[in-house]
N, C-alpha and C positions, 0 to 999 in steps of 0.2 A: 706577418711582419718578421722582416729578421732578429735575429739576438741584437747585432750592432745597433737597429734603430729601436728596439726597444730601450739597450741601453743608454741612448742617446734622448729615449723620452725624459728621463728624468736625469736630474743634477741636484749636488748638495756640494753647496758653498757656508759659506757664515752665516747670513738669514737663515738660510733653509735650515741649518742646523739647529741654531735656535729656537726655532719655533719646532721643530722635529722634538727636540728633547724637553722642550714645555708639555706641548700634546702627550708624550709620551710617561711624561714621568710624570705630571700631573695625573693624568688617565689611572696609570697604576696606581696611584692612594686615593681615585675615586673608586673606581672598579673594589677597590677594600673597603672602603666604605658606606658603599651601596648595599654589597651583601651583609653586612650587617646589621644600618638602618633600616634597611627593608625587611629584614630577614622571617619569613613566615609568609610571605606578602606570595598569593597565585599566583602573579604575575611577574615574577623576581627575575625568572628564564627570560622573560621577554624586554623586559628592560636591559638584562644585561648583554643581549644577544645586541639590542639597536645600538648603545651603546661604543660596542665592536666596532659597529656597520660607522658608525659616528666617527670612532677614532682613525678608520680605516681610511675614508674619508679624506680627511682632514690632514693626515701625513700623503696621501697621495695629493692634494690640491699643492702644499707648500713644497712637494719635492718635483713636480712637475716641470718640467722644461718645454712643455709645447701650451702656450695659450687656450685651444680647442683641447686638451687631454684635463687642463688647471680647470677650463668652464666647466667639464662633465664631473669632476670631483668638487664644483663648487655646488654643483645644483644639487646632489648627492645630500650636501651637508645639509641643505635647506629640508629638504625628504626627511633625514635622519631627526632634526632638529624637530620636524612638523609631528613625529609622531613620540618624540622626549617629552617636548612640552604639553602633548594631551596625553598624557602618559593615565593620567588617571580620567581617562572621557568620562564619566559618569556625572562629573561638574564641569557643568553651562561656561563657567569661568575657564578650565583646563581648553574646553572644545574654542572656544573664541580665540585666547591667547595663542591657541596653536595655529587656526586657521590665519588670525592677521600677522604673525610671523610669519607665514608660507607665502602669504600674498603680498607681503611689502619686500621682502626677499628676494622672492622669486620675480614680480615685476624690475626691481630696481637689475635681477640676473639679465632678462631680456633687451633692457637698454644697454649693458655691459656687452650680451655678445653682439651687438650691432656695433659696439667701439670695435671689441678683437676685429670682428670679421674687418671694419675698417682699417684698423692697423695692421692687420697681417696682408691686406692689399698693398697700405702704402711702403712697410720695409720689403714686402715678396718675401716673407717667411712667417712663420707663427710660433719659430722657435724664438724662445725668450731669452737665452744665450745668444742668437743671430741677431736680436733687435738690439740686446745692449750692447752687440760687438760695436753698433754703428754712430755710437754715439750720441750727441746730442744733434745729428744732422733728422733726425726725424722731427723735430720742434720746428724746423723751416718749411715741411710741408703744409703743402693747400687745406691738406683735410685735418692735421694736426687739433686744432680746435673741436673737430668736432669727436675725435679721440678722446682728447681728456676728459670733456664735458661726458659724453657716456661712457666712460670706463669708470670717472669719478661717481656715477648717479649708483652705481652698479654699487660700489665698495660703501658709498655713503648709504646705502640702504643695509650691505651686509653691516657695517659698523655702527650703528643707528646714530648717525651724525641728524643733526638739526635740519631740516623740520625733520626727519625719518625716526626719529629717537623713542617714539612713543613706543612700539612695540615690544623692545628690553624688559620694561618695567615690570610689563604686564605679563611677558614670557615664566614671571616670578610662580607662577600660578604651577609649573612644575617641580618636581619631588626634589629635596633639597642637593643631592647627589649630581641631578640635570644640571641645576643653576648654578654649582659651584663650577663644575665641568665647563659648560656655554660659555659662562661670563667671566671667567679667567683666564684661559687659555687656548680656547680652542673656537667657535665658530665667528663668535664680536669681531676677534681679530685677524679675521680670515680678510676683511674689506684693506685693513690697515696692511696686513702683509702684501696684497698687490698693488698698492701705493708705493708703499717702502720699496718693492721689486720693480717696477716700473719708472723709480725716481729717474735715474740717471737719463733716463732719456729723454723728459720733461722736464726737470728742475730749471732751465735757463727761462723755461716760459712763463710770463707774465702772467699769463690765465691760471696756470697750474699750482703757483705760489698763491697767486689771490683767491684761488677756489678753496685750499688746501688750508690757507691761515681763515678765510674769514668763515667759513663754516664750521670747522675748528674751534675758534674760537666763541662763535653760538653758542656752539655747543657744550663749550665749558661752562660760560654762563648759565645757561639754561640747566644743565645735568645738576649744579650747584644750589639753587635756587629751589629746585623741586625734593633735592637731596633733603635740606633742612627740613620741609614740608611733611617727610615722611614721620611716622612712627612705626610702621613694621620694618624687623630687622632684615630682612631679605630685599625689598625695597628699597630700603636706605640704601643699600649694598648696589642693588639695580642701579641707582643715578647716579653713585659714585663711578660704575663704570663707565657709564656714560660719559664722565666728566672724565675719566681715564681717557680715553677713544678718540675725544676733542680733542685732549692734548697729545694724543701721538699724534693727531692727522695734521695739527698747526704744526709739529715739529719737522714732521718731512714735508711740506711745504717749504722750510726755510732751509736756503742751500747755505750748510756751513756745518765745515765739523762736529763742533760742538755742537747742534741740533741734531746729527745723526746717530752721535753719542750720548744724548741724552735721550732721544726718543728708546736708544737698544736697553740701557742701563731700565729708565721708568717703564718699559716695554714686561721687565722681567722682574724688577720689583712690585709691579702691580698682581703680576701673577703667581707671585709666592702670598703676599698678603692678601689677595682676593679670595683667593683658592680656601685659605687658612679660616678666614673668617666665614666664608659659606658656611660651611663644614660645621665652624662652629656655632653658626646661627641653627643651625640643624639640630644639632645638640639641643642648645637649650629651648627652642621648639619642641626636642622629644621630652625632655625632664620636667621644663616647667609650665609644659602646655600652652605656650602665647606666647607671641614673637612682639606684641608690641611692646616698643621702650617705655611708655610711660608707665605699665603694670610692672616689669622686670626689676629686680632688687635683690640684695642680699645673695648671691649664690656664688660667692667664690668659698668662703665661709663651707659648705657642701661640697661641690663641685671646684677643688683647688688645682687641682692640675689643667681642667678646661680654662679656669680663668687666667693660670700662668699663660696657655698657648694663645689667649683673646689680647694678654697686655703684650706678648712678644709681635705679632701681626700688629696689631693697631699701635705700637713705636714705631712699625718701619713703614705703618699708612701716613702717619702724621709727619715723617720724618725727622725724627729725634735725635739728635748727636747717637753716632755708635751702628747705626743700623742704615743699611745699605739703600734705604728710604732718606735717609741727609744727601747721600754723592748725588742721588735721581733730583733733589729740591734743588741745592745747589747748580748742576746744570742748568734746570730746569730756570732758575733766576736769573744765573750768567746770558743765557739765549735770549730770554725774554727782553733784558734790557738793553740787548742789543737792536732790538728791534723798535722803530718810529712807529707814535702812538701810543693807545691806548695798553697794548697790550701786558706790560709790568706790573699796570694797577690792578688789572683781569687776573694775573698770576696770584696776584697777591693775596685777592679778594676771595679764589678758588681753593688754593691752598688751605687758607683759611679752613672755609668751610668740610673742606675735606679732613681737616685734625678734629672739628665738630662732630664726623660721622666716624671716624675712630673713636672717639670717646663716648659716644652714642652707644656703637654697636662695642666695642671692648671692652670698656670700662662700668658703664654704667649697669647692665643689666648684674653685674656682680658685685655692686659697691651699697654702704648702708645695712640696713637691718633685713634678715631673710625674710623674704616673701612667701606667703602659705601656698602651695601647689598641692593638685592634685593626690599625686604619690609624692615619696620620699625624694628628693631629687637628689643626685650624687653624679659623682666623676663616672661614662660610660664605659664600656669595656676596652680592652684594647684596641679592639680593630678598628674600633669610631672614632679613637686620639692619635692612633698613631699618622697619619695625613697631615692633621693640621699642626700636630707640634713637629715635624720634621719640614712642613714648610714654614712656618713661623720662626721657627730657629735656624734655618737655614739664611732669611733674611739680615738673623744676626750676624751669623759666621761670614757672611758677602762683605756686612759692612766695618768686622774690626779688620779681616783680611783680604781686601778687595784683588789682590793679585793672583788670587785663585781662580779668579774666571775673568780679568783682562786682556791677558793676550788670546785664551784657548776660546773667550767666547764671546766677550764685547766687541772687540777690535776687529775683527774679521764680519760680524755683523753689524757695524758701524758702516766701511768699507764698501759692505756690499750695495747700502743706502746709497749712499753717497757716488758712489762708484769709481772711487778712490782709496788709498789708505789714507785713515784722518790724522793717524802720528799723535793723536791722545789716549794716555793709559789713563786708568780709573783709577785714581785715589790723588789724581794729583789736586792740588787744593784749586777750584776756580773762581774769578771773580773778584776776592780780594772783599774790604772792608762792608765796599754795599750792599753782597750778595749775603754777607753774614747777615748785615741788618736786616734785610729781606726777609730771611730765613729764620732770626727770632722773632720778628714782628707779625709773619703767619702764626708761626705757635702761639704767641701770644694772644695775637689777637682772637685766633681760634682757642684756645682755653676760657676767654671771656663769653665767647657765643657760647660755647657748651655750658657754660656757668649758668647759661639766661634762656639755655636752650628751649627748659620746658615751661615757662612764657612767649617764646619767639615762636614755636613750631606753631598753639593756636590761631597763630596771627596771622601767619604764612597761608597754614589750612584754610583761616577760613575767607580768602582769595580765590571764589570759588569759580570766577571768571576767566581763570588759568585751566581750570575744566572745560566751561562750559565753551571756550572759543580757541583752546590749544590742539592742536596735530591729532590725539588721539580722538577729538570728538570731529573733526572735520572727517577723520578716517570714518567714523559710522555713519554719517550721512553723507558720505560720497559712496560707500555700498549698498544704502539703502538708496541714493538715486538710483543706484546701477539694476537694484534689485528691478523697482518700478518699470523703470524703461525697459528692461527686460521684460516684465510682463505684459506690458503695452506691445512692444514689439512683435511676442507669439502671439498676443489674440487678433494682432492686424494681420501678421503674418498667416500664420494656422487657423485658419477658418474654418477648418472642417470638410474641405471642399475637397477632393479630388481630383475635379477638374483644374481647381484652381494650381492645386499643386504640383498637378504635368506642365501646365500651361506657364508658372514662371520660370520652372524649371526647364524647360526649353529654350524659352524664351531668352532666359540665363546663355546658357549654352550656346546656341547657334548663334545669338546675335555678338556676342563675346567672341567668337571664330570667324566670325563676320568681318567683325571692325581689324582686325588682326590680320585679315586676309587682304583687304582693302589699304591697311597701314602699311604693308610688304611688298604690294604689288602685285600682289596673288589675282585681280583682275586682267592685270594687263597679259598673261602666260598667251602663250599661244596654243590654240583648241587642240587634243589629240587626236593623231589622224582618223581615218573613216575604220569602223569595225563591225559596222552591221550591214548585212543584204537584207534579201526582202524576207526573208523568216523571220530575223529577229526583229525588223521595223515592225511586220505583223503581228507579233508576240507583243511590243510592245506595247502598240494601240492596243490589244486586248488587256494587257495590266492596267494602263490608263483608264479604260473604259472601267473595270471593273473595281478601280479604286475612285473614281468618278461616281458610281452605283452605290460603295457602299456612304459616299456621303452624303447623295439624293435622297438613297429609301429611308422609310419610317420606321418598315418592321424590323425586328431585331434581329428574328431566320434570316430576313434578307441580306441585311448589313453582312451578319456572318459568312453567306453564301459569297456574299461578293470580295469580301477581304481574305475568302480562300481563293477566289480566282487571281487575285495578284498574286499571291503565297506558289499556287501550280503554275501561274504564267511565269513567274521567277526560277520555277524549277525545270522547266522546259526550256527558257532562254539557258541557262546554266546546260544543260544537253546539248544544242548546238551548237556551244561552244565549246564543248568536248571535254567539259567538267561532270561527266556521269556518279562518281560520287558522291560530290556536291551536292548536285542534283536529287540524289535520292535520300540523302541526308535532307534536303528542305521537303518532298515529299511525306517523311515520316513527320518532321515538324508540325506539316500543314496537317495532315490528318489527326494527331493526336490534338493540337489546338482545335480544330473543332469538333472532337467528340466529346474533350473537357466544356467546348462553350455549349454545347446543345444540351450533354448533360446539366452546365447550371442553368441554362434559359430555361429551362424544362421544368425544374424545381423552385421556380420562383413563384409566388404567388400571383403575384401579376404583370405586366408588361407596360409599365410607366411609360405617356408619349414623353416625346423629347419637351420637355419646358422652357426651354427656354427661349427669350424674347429675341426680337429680332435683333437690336443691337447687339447680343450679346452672342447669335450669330454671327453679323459681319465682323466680327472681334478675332472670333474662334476662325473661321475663313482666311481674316488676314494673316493671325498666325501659321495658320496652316501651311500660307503659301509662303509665307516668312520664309519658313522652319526649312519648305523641300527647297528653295532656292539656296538658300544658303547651303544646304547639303548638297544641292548639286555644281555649287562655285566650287565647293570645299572637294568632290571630288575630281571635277574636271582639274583642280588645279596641282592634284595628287598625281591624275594622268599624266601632265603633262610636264611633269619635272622629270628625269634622266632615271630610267630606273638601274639601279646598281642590283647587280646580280649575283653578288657572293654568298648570302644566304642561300639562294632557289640551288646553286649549282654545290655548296657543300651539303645542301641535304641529298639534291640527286646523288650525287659520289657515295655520302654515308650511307646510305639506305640499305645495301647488299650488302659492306663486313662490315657497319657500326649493328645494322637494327636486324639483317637477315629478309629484307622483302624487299620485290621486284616492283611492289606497284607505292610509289612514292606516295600520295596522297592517302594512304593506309595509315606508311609508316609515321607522317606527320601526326596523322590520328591518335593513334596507338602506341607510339611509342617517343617520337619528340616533346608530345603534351600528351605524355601517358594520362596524367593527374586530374589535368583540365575536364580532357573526355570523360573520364571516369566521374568524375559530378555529374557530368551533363548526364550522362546514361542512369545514375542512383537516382535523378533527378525526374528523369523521364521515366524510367520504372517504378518508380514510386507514385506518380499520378496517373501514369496507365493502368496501374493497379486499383487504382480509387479514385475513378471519373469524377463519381461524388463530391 
C-alpha cells in the first residue's frame, strides 16, 4: 500500500478526536493505576501488555476511515476485551463473563459486517469520508434497511443495548483496572461511536430514529431498574453504564442539534465520572475488603481524600449545579421534551435513579460511623488517587468553565454527528423554566429513593423473576441448546465409520459440482474433439477392466493387484501421449502404494470378508457411479471450454533464463512448485523408509 492510501486510511475530525483523547488519556491513569493495584501480582506484564493491545485497538477503530480497516480493529477490541475480562481464569465466574462477552460481541460483529459489506456495495466505496461525502441520498436505497438493521445489531451488541445488555454487568467479574478502562471510555462505546459516525447518512430514516430511540430507550429503563437492585459497587456502576449507552444511542437517533450536543457533552461527562468512580470502587474494595453497599460505612473519616474524589464524581453523576454533569441533564431535559410521548417521564424517572447510584456508590460507603475492616483502612498511595481525583475534578473545572472545551471539542464533535455545524456553545443556559423544574425534581426525587434505598433494593432483589426469565438466563439456555444439538449432531454425524465418512464426503462434493454444473449449462458444452487411437482405446479397456476387478474380487491381494493395474494402465496411457515424466512419476506412486499396501495386508491378523449387506451394497455401487460421472461431466466440461494459454507459454519462455533447464516439466517440478514437491518427496521417503 502506498504512503497516500495509507494516509487516506485514517482521518481525525471532531468525533474521532474526542473519543481519541478519552481512550487516551483515560488509558494513561488506568495504565497508573493498574500497576499499582496490582502491584506484586505474576501476572502484571500480562495484563499490562493486553491492555496496550486494548488501547491500540481502540484509537485505530475510531480513527479509521475505511469501514473493512474500523471492522478488523473492532473484532481486535472483542479479542483484547475476551482475555481482560478472564484475566483472572482460575474463577468459573472470570471464564464465563469472558466467553459470553466474546460471543455476544463477536456474533452481533458478524451481522455488522454483513451491513458494511452491504453498504460499501450500495455507496461503491467503504471509505467512510466517501459515504458521508453523499449525503443523505443513501437512506433512498433498496438495500438501505437492511443496512441499518445490521450495522444497528452489530453496535447494539458492542454497546449492550436491550435485549444485548446482560453481558456488561457480568463482564464486572474483571480486575478493577479492566472495568474502569471497558466501561468508561473505551470498548461500550465503540458500538455508540459508529452510530454517531454513520448518523448523517441515516438520520432522515424512519427505521434509523425508531431503532435508535426505542431501544435506547429500553435500555434506559431497564439499565435503571436493575441499577437500584444492585448492592455491589462495581455492578451498580455496570447498569449505570448501561443506562449511560441508552441514552447516547436515543440521542443520536434524534436528528437535532441539541441531541447532538447533548449526546457529545453526556458522552464525555460519563466518562470522566465513570472512570473516577471505578477506580474508586477499587480502592475501597482493596482497603475495606467488600464492595457491597449495604456493609460499607464510615470511611471518609480514614480514607479523606478518596472520599473527597467519590463526592467530586458522583456531583457531576447526579448532576448538581456547578459541575459539568448539570449542562449534560439540562440538554438532556431540553431534548427530551421535545420529543412526543413517553419519553420526559423516562428521563425523568432515569435521572432519578441515576443520583440514587451516585449516592450509593459516593456517598454512602463513607458516611456514618467507621465500619471494622480487616486492616487498618486509609487513604492509598499516590498512584491509586492520582486517576480518579484528576478525573473527578476535572468534571468540576468543565462545569464552572465550560468554554474550555466548547469550541476546541464539543462543537466540532457535535457537527460531526449531525453532519452539520449545530451553532450551540456549552454553557448557554437551555430550556428555560421547565427544564430547571425537571432537573431539581430528578435530584430531588432521587435524594428520596436514596433515602429509602436500603428498604427498596430488598424488594427490587427479591424480584427473582427478572433472573429467572431476563436476556441473561435466555443467553444460558440458548447455549446449552446449542451445546446439546451439537452433541446429537456428532454422534449422528461421526459414527465411527470410515466408510461412512468417504461416502458423505463425496457425496458432498461431487453432487454439489454436479448441481452447479447442471445450473450453468455445463451439460449442454459441446464433447472435445477425438484424442485417442487404438492404443489408448486399448489401455483404456484395460483400466476399465482392472478397476472393474478390483470391485468384483473378494480377496484383498487381489483388490490391490487390480487397482495397481489402473494405477500402470494410467501410466502407460500418460506415455502415449508423450507425458514420459508424468508417467514415471505415477509408476513410482503405483509401486510404492503397493509395497506400503502388502506390507500392511501382511501384518494384519486377519483378512475380514467384506460384510456388508446387500443394500448396503447397491448404495456403495450407486455412489460409485455417482461419484465417476459426475467426475467425468466435470471433466469433459473443463475440455471443452477455450483453453487460454498464457500460463503453459510463460513457463515455456521462463524455463531457460528464469529457472536454467531445457526440459519444462522438470522445471515446473522443481522449481515453479519448488515447495509443493519437496513434501511430496519428505512424504514418500519417509514411508519408503518405513513400509511398516
Amino acid at each position: 500500500m502506498d504512503p497516500d492510501a495509507r494516509r487516506r486510511a485514517f482521518r481525525l475530525d471532531g468525533l474521532s478526536r474526542l473519543f481519541a483523547l478519552l481512550i487516551a488519556g483515560i488509558g494513561a491513569g488506568v495504565f497508573l493505576y493498574a500497576a499499582a493495584y496490582l502491584e506484586g501480582h505474576p501476572l502484571l506484564h500480562r495484563l499490562l501488555a493486553v491492555l496496550t493491545l486494548f488501547m491500540a485497538a481502540m484509537l485505530g477503530a475510531v480513527l479509521a476511515d475505511d469501514l473493512l480497516l474500523l471492522f478488523a480493529f473492532w473484532e481486535l477490541t472483542s479479542l483484547a476485551s475476551f482475555l481482560l475480562i478472564g484475566f483472572d481464569a482460575h474463577r468459573a465466574e472470570a471464564r464465563r463473563a469472558a466467553q459470553q462477552g466474546l460471543m455476544v460481541t463477536v456474533a452481533g460483529g458478524l451481522a455488522m459486517l454483513a451491513g458494511i459489506l452491504v453498504l460499501g456495495d450500495a455507496a461503491g466505496t467503504f471509505r467512510i469520508s466517501a459515504i458521508l461525502a453523499q449525503g443523505s441520498t443513501l437512506a433512498a436505497h433498496p438495500a438501505a434497511p437492511w443496512i441499518v438493521v445490521l450495522i444497528a445489531i452489530g453496535c447494539f451488541a458492542k454497546s449492550a443495548q436491550w435485549p444485548l445488555h446482560f453481558w456488561l454487568p457480568n463482564a464486572m467479574a474483571a480486575p478493577t483496572p479492566v472495568s474502569a478502562y471497558l466501561h468508561s471510555a473505551t470498548m461500550v462505546k465503540l458500538g455508540v461511536y459508529l452510530l454517531a459516525r454513520l448518523n448523517p447518512a441515516f438520520q432522515e430514516m424512519a427505521l434509523w430514529q425508531g431503532l435508535l430511540t426505542g431501544f435506547g430507550t429500553a435500555t434506559m429503563l431497564a439499565g435503571a431498574v436493575l441499577a437500584l437492585r444492585e448492592r455491589d459497587l462495581k455492578r451498580k456502576l455496570a447498569w449505570s453504564t448501561v443506562v449511560a449507552l441508552g441514552t447516547l444511542v436515543a440521542l443520536i437517533g434524534i436528528e437535532d442539534p441539541l441531541a447532538a450536543t447533548a449526546a457529545v457533552v453526556f458522552l464525555l461527562v460519563h466518562a470522566l465520572y465513570k472512570a473516577s468512580l471505578f477506580l474508586i470502587a477499587g480502592i475501597v474494595d482493596k482497603k475495606a475488603g467488600t464492595r457491597d453497599a449495604m456493609q460499607l460505612r464510615g470511611l471518609a473519616r480514614r480514607m479523606p481524600i478518596t472520599a473527597a474524589a467519590a463526592l467530586l464524581a458522583g456531583l457531576s453523576m447526579a448532576g448538581a449545579p456547578g459541575f459539568i454533569g448539570a449542562f449534560a441533564k439540562d440538554l438532556l431535559f431540553t431534548v427530551q421534551l421535545g420529543v412526543p410521548g413517553l419519553l420526559p417521564a423516562v428521563a425523568l424517572v432515569v435521572n432519578a435513579a441515576m443520583v440514587v447510584v451516585a449516592g450509593v456508590v459516593a456517598a454512602r460507603p463513607f458516611m456514618g460511623k467507621p465500619m471494622e475492616t480487616r486492616d487498618v483502612a486509609k487513604d492509598p498511595p499516590p498512584a491509586l488517587l492520582v486517576a480518579p481525583i484528576v478525573l473527578a475534578t476535572l468534571g468540576l473545572v468543565f462545569g464552572m468553565a465550560p468554554h474550555l472545551i466548547s469550541a476546541a471539542i464539543i462543537e466540532p464533535a457535535a457537527g460531526a454527528i449531525l453532519g452539520r455545524p449545530t451553532g450551540i456553545a456549552l454553557g448557554e443556559k437551555q430550556g428555560g423554566t421547565v427544564v430547571m423544574t425537571m432537573s431539581f425534581a430528578a435530584l430531588g426525587l432521587g435524594l428520596l429513593m436514596f433515602l429509602g434505598w436500603r428498604r427498596l433494593q430488598p424488594t427490587l432483589a427479591g424480584q427473582t423473576w427478572l433472573d429467572t426469565y431476563g436476556p441473561d438466563a435466555g443467553y444460558g439456555r440458548a447455549m446449552r441448546a446449542v451445546s446439546a444439538v451439537a452433541v446429537a449432531l456428532t454422534r449422528r454425524v461421526q459414527g465411527g465409520s470410515l466408510r461412512g465418512y468417504l461416502a458423505a464426503s463425496l457425496a458432498l462434493v461431487f453432487a454439489g459440482a454436479a448441481l452447479v454444473l447442471m445450473a450453468r449449462g455445463g451439460l449442454a458444452l459441446p464433447l472435445p474433439g477425438p484424442w485417442a487411437g487404438p492404443a489408448q482405446l486399448a489401455l483404456a479397456a484395460v483400466i476399465l477392466a482392472g478397476a472393474l476387478a478390483a470391485c468384483r474380487l473378494r480377496a484383498l491381494f487381489g483388490q490391490v493387484m487390480a487397482a495397481a493395474l489402473v494405477g500402470f494402465g494410467v501410466g502407460i496411457l500418460f506415455l502415449t501421449l508423450g507425458a514420459a515424466d508424468l508417467a514415471f512419476t505415477q509408476f513410482t506412486v503405483e509401486i510404492l502404494a503397493i509395497v506400503l499396501l502388502v506390507a500392511i495386508l501382511a501384518r494384519l491378523p486377519f483378512h475380514a470378508p467384506d460384510a456388508r449387506r446387500a443394500p448396503e451394497r447397491r448404495r456403495d455401487a450407486l455412489l460409485a457411479a455417482g461419484v465417476g460421472a459426475a467426475g467425468t461431466a466435470i471433466l469433459l466440461a473443463v475440455l471443452s471450454v477455450p483453453f487460454d494459454p498464457f500460463i503453459t507459454e510463460w513457463m515455456g519462455q521462463a524455463a531457460v533464463p528464469e529457472a536454467r533447464g531445457r526440459n519444462v516439466v522438470n522445471v515446473i517440478i522443481v522449481d515453479f512448485r519448488a515447495l509443493d514437491t519437496l513434501g511430496e518427496i519428505a512424504v514418500l521417503l519417509r514411508r519408503a523408509g518405513k513400509p511398516g
